[in-house]
N, C-alpha and C positions, 0 to 999 in steps of 0.2 A: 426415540431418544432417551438417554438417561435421564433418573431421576435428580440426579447430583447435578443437572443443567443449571439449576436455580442457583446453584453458591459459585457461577463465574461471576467473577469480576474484574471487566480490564481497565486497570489503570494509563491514562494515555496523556499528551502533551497538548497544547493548543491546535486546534484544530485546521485551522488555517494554515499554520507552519509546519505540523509534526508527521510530517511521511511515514517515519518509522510506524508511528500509531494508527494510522489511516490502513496498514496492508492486515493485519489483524484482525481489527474492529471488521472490515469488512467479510472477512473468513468466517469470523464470528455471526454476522448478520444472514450469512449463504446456509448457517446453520438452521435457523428460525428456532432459536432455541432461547430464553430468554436470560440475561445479562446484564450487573451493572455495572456503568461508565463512570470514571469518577475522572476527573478534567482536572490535573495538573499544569497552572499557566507557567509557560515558559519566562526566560529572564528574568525573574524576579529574585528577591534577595531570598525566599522562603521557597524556592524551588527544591534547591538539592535536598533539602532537610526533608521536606515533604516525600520527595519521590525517594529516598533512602529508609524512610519506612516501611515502603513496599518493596524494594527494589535494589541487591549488594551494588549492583552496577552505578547506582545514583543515576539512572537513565531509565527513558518511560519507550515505549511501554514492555509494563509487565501484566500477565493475569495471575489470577488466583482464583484456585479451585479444591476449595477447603484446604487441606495442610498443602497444598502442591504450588509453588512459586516459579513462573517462568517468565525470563526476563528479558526475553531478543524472541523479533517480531516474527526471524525465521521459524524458529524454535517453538514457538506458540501453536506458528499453524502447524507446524510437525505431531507437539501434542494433539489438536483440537481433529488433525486426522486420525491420529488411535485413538481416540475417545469415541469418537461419530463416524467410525467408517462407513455408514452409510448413506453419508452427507456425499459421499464422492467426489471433496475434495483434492486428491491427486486423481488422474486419468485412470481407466482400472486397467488400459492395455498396457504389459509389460515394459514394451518401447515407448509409449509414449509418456509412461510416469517417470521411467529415468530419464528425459529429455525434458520434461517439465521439472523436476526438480535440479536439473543442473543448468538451467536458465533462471531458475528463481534465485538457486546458487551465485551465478552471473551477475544476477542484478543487485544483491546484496552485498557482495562483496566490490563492484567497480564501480564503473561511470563516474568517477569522480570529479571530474572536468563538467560534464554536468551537473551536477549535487551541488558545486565551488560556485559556480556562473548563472546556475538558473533554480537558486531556494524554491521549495513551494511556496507558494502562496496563492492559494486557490482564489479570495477575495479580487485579485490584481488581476489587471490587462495590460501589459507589457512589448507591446511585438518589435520585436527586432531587437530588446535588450540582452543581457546574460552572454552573448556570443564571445566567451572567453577563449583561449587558448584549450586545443583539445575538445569542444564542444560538439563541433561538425562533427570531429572525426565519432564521438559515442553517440550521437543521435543516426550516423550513419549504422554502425553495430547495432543500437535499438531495431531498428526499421527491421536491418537484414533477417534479426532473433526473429521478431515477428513474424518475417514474409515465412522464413522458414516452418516454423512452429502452426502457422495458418493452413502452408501449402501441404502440408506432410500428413497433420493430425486433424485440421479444423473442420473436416466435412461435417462434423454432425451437430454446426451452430457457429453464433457469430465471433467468438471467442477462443483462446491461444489454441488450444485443445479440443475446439468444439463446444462442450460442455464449460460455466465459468469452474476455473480451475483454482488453489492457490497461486500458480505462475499469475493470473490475470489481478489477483490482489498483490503482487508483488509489483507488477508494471505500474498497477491504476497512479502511483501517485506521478509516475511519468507522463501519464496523458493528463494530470492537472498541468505538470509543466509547459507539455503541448501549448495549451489551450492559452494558459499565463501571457507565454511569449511570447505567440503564432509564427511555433514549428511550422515548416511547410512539410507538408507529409504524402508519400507515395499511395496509392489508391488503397490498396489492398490494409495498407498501416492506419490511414484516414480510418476506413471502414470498421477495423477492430477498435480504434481508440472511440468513434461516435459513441459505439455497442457498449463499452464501458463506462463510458460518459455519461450514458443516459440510461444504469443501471438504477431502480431505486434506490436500495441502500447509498449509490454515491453521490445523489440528487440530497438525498435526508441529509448526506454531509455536508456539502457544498451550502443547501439553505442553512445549517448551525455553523458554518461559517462565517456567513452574511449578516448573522446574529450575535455572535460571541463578542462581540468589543475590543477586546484583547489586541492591543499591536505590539511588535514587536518590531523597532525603529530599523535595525541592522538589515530586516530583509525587505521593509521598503525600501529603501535606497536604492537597492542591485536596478 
């Protein structure tokens, strides 16, 4: 690993709430390289201020690596794979990295029906709430991405690609919603979201969740 590991630092949202920050951090952690966190609490009247020091967007997360500012979650792991190619990161078969990058693509840019209906909130247990307008129909697309990505590429481990991939940091905060709601989930979907679940890195998240205090009223309510 480079020597220059030591001057990452990702700036990120509340832990509990902030998906965007949670697909990163975890890319970041599959590195084992070491990194500082610095926790911007959401909702607050000193949020935007804060996170526009770091960030043109006024939105978390971003890292930084010494003069190098990047500030969307996709985008990070994109760096954090030409930095560490040898983290292998993306899949290294030619088919299967561009199908992993245009599901991570997928998942960045839609689901919005889910995203609207079912916030994360990893803290929470939920089941049967969030079931807005449009939800079935993206949890059904979820599932199918998965079966697909599982049956095609997954032979060589429990996860999307086999190997954890950035697609599988791009899902995980999906399977926090899973879990929130209680998705029901098709076997083979079940079996990747456990493998995630009970990744270390996402266990270190879920207990500083458990910890952090921080609520944010708007997404207990859903």
């Amino acid at each position: 690993m480079t020597s220059s590991a030591s001057e990452l630092t990702l700036v990120i949202g509340t832990k509990n709430y902030s998906s965007w920050s949670f697909r990163p951090w975890l890319a970041l952690k599959h590195l084992r390289v070491p990194f500082r966190e610095q926790v911007v609490h959401l909702g607050e009247a000193t949020t935007r201020p804060a996170i526009l020091q770091h960030s043109p967007s006024g939105r978390v997360p971003v890292l930084l690596h010494g003069k190098v500012r990047v500030w969307d979650s996709l985008a990070i792991c994109e760096y954090l794979a030409e930095r560490f190619p040898e983290a292998g990161l993306w899949p290294r078969d030619v088919e299967a990295r561009a199908v992993a990058r245009a599901v991570s693509a997928e998942m960045h840019a839609g689901f919005q029906a889910l995203r609207n209906n079912m916030p994360m909130n990893v803290r929470a247990r939920k089941p049967g709430r969030g079931r807005g307008a449009g939800v079935d129909e993206d949890v059904q697309r979820l599932q199918e991405l998965v079966e697909e990505c599982r049956t095609r590429f997954g032979a060589g481990g429990p996860f999307l690609f086999g190997a954890f991939s950035i697609a599988d940091a791009m899902f995980a905060p999906v399977v926090s919603r899973f879990v929130t709601y209680g998705v029901e989930l098709r076997p083979m979907v079940k079996a990747w979201a456990d493998a995630v679940w009970d990744l270390p890195p996402v266990r270190e998240w879920r207990e500083a969740c458990e910890v952090e205090g921080h609520v944010l009223p708007k997404y207990e309510q859903t």
